[in-house]
C-alpha positions as CSV (number, residue, x, y, z in Angstrom):
1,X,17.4,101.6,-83.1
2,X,18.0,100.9,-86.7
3,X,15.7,102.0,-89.9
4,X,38.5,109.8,-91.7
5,X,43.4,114.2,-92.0
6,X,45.1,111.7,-89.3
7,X,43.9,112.1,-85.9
8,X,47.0,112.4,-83.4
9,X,47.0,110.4,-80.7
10,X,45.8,112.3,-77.5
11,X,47.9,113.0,-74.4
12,X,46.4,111.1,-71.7
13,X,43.8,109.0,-74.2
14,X,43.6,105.5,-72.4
15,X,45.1,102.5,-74.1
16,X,42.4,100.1,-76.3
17,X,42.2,96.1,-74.7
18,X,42.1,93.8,-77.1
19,X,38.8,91.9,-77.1
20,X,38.8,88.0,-78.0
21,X,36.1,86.4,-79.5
22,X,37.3,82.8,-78.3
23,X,33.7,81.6,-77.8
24,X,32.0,82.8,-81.0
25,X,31.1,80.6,-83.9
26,X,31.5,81.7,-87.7
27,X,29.0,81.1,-90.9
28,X,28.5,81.9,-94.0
29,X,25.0,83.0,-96.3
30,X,26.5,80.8,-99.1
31,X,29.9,80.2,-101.2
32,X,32.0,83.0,-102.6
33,X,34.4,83.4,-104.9
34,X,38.5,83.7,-104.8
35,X,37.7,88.0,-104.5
36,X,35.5,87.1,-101.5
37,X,32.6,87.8,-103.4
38,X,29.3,86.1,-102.9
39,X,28.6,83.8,-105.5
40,X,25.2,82.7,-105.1
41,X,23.3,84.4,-102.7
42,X,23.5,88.2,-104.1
43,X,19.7,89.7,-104.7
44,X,18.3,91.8,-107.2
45,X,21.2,94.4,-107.6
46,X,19.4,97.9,-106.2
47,X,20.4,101.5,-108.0
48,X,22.6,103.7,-105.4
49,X,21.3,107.3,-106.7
50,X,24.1,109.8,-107.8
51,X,22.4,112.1,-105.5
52,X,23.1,109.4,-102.4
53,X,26.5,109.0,-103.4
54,X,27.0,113.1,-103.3
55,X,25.2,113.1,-100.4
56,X,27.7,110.4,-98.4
57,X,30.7,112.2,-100.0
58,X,29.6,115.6,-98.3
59,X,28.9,113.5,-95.2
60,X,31.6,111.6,-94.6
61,X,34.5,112.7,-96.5
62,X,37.7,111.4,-97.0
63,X,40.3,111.7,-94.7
64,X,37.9,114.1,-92.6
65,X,37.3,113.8,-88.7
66,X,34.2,113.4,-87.7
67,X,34.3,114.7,-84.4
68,X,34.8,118.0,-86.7
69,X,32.7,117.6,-89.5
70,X,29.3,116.4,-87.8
71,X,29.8,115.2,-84.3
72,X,26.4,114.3,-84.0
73,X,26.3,111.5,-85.6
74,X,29.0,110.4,-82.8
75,X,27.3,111.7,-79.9
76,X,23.9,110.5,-80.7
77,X,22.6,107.7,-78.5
78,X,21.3,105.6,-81.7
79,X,23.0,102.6,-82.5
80,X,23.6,101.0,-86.3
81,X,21.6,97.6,-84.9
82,X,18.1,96.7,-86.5
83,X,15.4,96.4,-83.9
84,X,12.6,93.4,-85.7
85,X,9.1,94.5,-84.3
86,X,7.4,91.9,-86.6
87,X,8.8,88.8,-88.8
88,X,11.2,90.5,-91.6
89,X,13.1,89.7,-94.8
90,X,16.1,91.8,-94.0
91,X,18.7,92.5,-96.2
92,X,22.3,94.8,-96.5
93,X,23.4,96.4,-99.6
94,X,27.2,97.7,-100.2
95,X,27.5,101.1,-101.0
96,X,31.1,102.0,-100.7
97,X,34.3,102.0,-99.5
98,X,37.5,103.9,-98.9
99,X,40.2,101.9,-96.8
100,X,43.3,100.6,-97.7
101,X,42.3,97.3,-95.5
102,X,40.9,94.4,-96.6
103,X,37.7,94.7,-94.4
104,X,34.8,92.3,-94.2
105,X,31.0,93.0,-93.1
106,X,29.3,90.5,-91.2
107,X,26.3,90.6,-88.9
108,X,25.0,89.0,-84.9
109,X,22.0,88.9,-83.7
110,X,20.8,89.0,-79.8
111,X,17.4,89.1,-78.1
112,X,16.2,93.3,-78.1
113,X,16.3,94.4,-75.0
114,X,19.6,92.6,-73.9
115,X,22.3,94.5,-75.6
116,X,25.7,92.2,-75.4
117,X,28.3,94.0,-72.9
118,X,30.9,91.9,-73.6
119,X,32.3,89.2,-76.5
120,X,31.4,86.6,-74.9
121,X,27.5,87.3,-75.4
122,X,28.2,87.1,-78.8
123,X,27.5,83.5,-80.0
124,X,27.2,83.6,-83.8
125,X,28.9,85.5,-86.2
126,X,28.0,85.8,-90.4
127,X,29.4,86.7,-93.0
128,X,27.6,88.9,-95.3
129,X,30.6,90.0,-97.3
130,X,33.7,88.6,-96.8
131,X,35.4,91.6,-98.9
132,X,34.0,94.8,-98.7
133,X,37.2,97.1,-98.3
134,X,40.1,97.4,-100.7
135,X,40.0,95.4,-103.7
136,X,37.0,94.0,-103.5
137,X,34.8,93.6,-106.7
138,X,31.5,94.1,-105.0
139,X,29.7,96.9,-107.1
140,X,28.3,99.9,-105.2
141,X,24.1,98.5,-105.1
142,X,24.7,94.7,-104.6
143,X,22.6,92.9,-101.8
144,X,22.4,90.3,-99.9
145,X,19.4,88.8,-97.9
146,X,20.8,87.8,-94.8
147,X,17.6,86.8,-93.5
148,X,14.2,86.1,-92.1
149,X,13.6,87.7,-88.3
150,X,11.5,87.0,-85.7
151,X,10.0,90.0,-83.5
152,X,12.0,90.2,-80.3
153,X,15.1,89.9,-83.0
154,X,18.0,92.4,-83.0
155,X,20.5,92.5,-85.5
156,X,24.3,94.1,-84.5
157,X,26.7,94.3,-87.7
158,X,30.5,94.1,-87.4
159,X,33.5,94.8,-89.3
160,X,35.7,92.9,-89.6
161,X,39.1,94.8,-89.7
162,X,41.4,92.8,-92.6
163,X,39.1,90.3,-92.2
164,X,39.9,89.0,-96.2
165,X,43.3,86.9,-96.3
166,X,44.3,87.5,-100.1
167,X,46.8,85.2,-100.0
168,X,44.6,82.4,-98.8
169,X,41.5,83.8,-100.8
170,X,39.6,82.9,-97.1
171,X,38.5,85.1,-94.2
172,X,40.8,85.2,-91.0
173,X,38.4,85.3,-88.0
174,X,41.1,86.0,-85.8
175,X,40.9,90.0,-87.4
176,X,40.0,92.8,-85.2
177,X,36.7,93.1,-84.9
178,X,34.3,96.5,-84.5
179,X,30.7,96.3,-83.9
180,X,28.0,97.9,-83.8
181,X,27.8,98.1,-79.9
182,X,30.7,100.2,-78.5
183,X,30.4,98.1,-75.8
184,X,32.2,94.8,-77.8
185,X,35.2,97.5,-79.3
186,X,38.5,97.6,-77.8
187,X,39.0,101.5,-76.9
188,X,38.8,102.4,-73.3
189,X,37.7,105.6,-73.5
190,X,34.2,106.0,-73.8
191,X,34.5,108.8,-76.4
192,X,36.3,107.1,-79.0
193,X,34.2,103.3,-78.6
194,X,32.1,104.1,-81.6
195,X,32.8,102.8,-85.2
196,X,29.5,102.4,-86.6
197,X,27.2,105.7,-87.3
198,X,24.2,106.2,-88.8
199,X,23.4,108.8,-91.3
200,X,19.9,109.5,-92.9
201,X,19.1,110.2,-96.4
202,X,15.4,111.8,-96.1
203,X,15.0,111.7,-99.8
204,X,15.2,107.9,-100.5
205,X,14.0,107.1,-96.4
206,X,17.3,105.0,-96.1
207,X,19.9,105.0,-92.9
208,X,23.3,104.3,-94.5
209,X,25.6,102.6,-91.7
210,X,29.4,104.4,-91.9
211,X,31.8,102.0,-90.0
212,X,35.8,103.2,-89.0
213,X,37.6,100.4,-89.4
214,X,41.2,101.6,-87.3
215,X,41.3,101.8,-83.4
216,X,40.6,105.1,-82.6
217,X,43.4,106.0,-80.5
218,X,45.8,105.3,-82.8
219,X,47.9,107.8,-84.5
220,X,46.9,106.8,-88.2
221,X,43.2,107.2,-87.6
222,X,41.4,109.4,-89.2
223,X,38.0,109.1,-87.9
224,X,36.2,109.7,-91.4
225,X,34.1,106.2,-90.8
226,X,33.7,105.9,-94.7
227,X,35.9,103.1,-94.9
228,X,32.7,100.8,-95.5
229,X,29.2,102.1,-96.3
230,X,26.4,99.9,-96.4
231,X,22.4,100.3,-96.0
232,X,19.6,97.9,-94.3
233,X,16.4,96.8,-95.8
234,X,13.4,95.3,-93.4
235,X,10.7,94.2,-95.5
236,X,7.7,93.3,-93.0
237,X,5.9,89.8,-93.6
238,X,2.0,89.9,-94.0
């Protein structure tokens, strides 16, 4: 499975229902700073390529719909979760972003096979960067190891929309959330459920993950899902 011009609202485009995730349980990888910056569980810093970075600006630029752009990456049946098919060191590395919101990234994991349908299938939620959208100091090629996987593993990612409280220097776990699986986001249309898309860059084998981080039927989105860039790495054990 694994490796935004504003959009006006559309006659007739069904309302979004908020989704609650009462029953889930938050974590962090480690302690971060008052920025919401990992303090001491960032990896080996890896070197985003200026060619990458041109490369995501003519995929995904600013202020640019996608469903204009490159629908493909929208209609395709692939989702942004990590399927482990044998015990993995897995890790995420920041990229980018381009949202005035102060949006975290965090990550869930479920058995493969049994995709959740609903929050409450959701059990465990963690933080891999409690700021990754405006103001955040996180420098485009820092990485985190989030983990070591067991086959059968699947690993969904969500954003967490103004998930970094500034004035209280703590994540709000009450923000909007948008995953990975349409089926946990709050739009009822079918056609506007996705805010996670998966773009590959042949010429370094990576899939950067492109989330949207404002409910698609809303007036102010613009469907450019740049707002947070990051990329997976699944190292295999021996």
């Amino acid at each position: 499975m694994f490796v935004l011009a504003a959009c006006k609202k559309e006659k007739n485009t069904p309302a979004s229902v908020p989704v609650s995730f009462t029953a889930t349980s938050y974590a962090f990888l480690g302690s971060y700073d008052d920025s919401g910056k990992p303090v001491n569980y960032l990896g080996t810093k890896d070197v985003i390529s200026s060619s990458l970075t041109s490369f995501l600006t003519s995929t995904l630029p600013e202020r640019t719909d996608l469903r204009k752009s490159n629908p493909d990456l929208l209609t395709t049946k692939a989702i942004a979760d990590i399927a482990i098919t044998r015990k993995s060191d897995v890790s995420v590395t920041f990229v980018s972003q381009g949202t005035g919101l102060t949006d975290g990234v965090a990550y869930y994991t479920y058995p493969t096979g049994s995709s959740p349908t609903s929050a409450a299938d959701i059990k465990n939620i963690t933080y891999i960067f409690p700021l990754a959208g405006y103001g955040t100091t996180l420098q485009s090629g820092d990485k985190v190891k989030i983990g070591t996987f067991e086959a059968g593993t699947s690993i969904g990612f969500v954003l967490m929309q103004s998930g970094w409280d500034a004035a209280k220097k703590a994540v709000n776990n009450n923000a909007v959330h948008f995953c990975s699986n349409d089926a946990l986001n709050p739009e009822v249309d079918p056609n506007l459920k996705k805010h996670a898309v998966l773009i590959n860059y042949n010429p370094e084998s990576k899939i950067l993950i492109g989330f949207e981080d404002l409910d698609r039927t809303a007036s102010n989105c613009d469907h450019d899902f740049n707002d947070v860039v990051v990329y997976a790495t699944v190292i295999p054990g021996t």
